[in-house]
C-alpha positions as CSV (number, residue, x, y, z in Angstrom):
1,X,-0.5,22.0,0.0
2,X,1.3,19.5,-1.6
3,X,0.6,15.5,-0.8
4,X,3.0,12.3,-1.5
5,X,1.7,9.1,-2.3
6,X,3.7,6.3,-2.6
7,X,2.3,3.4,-4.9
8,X,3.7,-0.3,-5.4
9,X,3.2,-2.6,-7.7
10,X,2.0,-5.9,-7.2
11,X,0.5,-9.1,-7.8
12,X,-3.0,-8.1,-9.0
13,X,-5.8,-9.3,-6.1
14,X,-7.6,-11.3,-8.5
15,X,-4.6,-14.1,-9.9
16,X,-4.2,-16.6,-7.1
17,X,-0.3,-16.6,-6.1
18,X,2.0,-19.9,-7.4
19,X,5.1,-21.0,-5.3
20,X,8.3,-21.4,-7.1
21,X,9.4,-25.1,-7.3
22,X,12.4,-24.8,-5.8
23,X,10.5,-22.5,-2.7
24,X,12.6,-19.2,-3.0
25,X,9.7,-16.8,-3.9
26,X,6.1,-16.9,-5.7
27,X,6.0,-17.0,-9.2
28,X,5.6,-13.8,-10.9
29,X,6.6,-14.7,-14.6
30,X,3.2,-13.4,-16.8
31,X,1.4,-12.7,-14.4
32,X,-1.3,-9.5,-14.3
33,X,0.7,-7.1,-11.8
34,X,-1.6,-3.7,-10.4
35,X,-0.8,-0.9,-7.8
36,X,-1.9,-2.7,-4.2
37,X,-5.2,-1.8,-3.3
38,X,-4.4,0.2,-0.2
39,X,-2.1,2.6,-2.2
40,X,-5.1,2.8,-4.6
41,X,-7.1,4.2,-1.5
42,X,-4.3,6.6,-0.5
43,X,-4.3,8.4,-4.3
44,X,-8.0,8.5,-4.3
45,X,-8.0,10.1,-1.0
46,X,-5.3,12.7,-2.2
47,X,-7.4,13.4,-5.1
48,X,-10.6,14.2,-3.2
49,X,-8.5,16.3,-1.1
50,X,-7.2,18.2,-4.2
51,X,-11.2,18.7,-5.3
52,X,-11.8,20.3,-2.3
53,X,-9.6,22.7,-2.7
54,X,-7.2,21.4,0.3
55,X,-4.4,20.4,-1.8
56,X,-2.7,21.5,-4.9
57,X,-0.5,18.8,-6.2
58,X,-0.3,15.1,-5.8
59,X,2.7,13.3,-6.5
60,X,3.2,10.0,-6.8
61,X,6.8,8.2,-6.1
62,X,7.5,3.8,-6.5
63,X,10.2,1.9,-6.0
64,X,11.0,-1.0,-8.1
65,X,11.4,-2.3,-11.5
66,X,11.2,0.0,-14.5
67,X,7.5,-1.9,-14.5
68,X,6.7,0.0,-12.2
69,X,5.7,3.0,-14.7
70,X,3.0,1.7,-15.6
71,X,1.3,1.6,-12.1
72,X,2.8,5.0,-12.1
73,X,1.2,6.1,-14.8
74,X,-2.3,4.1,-13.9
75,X,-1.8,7.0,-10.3
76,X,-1.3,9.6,-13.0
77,X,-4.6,9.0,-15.0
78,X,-6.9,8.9,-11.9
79,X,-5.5,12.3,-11.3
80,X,-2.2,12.8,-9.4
81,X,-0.1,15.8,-11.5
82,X,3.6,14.0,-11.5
83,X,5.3,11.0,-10.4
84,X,8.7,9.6,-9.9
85,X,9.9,6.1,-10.2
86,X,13.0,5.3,-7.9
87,X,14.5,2.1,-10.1
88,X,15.8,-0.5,-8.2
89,X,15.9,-4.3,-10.1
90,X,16.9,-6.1,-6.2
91,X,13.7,-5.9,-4.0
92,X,13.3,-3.0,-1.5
93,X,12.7,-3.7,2.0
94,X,10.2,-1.7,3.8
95,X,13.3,0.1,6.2
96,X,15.3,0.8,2.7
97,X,11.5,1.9,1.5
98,X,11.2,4.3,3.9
99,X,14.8,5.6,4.0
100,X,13.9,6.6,0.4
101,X,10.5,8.3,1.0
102,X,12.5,10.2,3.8
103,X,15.0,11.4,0.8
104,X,12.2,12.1,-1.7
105,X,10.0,13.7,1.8
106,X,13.5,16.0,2.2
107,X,13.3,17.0,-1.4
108,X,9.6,17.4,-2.2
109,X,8.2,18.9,1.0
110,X,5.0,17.6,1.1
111,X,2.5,18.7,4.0
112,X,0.8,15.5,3.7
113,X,2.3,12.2,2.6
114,X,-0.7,9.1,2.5
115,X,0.0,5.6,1.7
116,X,-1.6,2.0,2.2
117,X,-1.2,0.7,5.9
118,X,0.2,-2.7,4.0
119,X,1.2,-4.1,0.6
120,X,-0.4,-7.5,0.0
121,X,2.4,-9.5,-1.2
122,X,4.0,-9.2,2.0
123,X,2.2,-7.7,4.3
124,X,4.6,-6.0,6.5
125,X,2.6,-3.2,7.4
126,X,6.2,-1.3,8.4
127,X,6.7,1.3,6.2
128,X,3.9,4.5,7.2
129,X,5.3,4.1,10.6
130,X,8.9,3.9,9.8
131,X,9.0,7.2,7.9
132,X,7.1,8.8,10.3
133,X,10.0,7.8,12.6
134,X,12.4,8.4,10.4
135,X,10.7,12.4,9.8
136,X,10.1,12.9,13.0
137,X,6.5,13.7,11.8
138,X,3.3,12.4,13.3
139,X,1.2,9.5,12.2
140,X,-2.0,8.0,12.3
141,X,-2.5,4.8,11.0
142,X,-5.2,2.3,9.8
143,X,-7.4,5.7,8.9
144,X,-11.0,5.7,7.2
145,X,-11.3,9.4,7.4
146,X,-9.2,11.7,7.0
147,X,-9.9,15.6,7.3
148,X,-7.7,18.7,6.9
149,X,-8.5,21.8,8.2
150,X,-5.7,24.3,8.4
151,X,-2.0,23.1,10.0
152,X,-3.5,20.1,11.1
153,X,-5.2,16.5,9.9
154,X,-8.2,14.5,12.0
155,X,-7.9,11.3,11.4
156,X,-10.3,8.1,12.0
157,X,-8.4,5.2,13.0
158,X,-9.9,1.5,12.8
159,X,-8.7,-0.2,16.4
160,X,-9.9,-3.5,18.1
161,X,-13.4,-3.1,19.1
162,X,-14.1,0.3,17.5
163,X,-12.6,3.5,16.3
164,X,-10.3,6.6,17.4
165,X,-9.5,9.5,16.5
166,X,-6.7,11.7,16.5
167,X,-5.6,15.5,15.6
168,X,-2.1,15.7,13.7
169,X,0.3,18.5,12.8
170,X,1.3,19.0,9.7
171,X,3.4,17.3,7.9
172,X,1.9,14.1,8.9
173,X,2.5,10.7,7.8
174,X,-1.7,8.9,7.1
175,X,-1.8,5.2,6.1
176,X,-5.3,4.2,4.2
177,X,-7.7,1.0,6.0
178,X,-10.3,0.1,3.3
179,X,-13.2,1.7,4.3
180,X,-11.2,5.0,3.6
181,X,-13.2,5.3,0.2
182,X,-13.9,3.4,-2.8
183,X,-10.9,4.3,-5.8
184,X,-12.2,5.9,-9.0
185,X,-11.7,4.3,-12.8
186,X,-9.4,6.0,-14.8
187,X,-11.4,7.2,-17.8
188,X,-9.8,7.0,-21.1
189,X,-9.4,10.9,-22.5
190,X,-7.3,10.8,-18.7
191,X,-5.5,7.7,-19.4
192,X,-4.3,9.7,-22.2
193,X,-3.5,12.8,-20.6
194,X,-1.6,10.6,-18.4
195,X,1.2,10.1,-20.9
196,X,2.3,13.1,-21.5
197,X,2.6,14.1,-17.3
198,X,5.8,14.4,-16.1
199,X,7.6,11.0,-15.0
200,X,10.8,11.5,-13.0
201,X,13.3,8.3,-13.1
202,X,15.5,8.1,-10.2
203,X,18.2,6.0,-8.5
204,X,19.0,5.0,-4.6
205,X,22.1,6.0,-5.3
206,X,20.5,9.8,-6.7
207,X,19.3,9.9,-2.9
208,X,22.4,8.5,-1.0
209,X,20.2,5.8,0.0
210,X,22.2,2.1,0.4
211,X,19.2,-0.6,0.0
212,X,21.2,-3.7,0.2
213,X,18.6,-6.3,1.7
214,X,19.2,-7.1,5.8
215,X,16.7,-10.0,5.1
216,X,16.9,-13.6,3.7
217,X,14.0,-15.8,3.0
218,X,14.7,-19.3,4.0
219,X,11.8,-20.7,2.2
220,X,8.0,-20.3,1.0
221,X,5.3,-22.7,1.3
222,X,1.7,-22.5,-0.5
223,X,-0.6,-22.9,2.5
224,X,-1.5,-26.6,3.5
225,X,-4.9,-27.8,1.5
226,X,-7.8,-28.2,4.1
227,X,-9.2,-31.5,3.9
228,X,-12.2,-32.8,2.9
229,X,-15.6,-32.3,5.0
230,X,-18.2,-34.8,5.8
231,X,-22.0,-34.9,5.5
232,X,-23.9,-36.1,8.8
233,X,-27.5,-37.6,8.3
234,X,-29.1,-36.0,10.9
235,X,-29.0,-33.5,14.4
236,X,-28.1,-36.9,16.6
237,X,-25.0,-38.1,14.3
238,X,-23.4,-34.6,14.0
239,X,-23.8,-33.9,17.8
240,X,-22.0,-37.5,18.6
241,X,-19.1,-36.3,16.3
242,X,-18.9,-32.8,17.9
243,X,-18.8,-34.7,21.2
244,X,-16.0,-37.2,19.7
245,X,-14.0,-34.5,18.6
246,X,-14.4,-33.0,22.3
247,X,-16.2,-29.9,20.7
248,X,-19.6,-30.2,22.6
249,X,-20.8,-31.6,26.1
């Protein structure tokens, strides 16, 4: 069986975002960039799946900047066996994202195809469930289990106020919640190996694929500063504030 994983590259989790000046975008000029976490999840998932014997090749596919080899090749050295890098220098939208993961789904022919529910630059949480409408296949989303057994995939599904769970065909589409599974290191004799795997580069255009954005963003503001708290002396002075701000009876 054969699994897809898409991977993007973002701002790392750790480097606290910075606003343009002139408000058209954050800041990404030397910055630390990493895959987004989620997508992390999803390899590690399709590489435990390969361990148990399930599957029997991972490969990894990003859209972006020619940077985006390197989180490519960071996929490649926690174990996936190629990857393919779909260039593209104007940002992606999730719709032209998943038009090209339905051309590289066409092509490849995976059984399985598991990615993060969400990027966290933007957090559009669009993209699992447009290819899977885009395939036709089935989906199940927000997953922190995932089992395959046969033609089909049981998947655990985080929800408001609990979990569910649901049997899909394959192919099936699987996006990764956190509590999925904690991602491996890459060790260093396979951060070496790593290099020499096979790295497709690709075009849009190779796929028929027009990804001319459909969206414009007005403007970006850093969040507003909370202000500054206050310190109470005592039970009596914090209850007559509570009951000024009309928080308590």
């Amino acid at each position: 069986m054969k699994i897809l994983v898409p991977v993007k590259r973002v701002l790392d989790y750790n480097v606290k975002p910075r606003v343009k000046a002139d408000g058209t975008g954050v800041d990404l000029a030397n910055v630390k960039m990493s895959m987004n976490p989620f997508d992390e999840i999803a390899v590690e998932e399709a590489i435990r799946l390969k361990e148990k014997g399930v599957a029997t090749e991972i490969v990894v596919v990003s859209i972006g900047e020619a940077k985006a080899q390197e989180t490519l090749r960071t996929a490649l050295a926690m174990g996936a066996d190629r990857a393919i890098l779909i260039t593209s220098e104007t940002k992606v939208e999730p719709l032209g994202v998943a038009k090209l993961l339905k051309a590289v789904a066409d092509e490849e022919q995976p059984s399985l195809v598991i990615l993060g529910k969400q990027a966290i630059d933007d957090d559009n949480n669009q993209t699992g469930q447009m290819l899977a409408a885009l395939t036709g296949w089935g989906q199940g989303t927000f997953a922190s289990a995932v089992v395959v057994e046969g033609d089909s995939v049981t998947v655990t599904r985080e929800v408001d106020g609990g979990s569910e769970t649901e049997k899909l065909t394959l192919p099936a589409i699987v996006t990764t919640d956190l509590r999925l599974n904690e991602p491996r290191y890459a060790s260093l004799p396979n951060i070496m190996k790593a290099k020499s795997k096979p790295l497709a580069t690709k075009t849009p255009a190779d796929y028929g694929v027009d990804v001319t954005p459909r969206l414009t963003t007005l403007k970006v503001v850093e969040p507003a500063k909370r202000s500054a708290g206050i310190k109470v002396a005592d039970v009596d002075e914090l209850v007559g504030k509570l009951k000024a701000m009309g928080v308590a009876k």
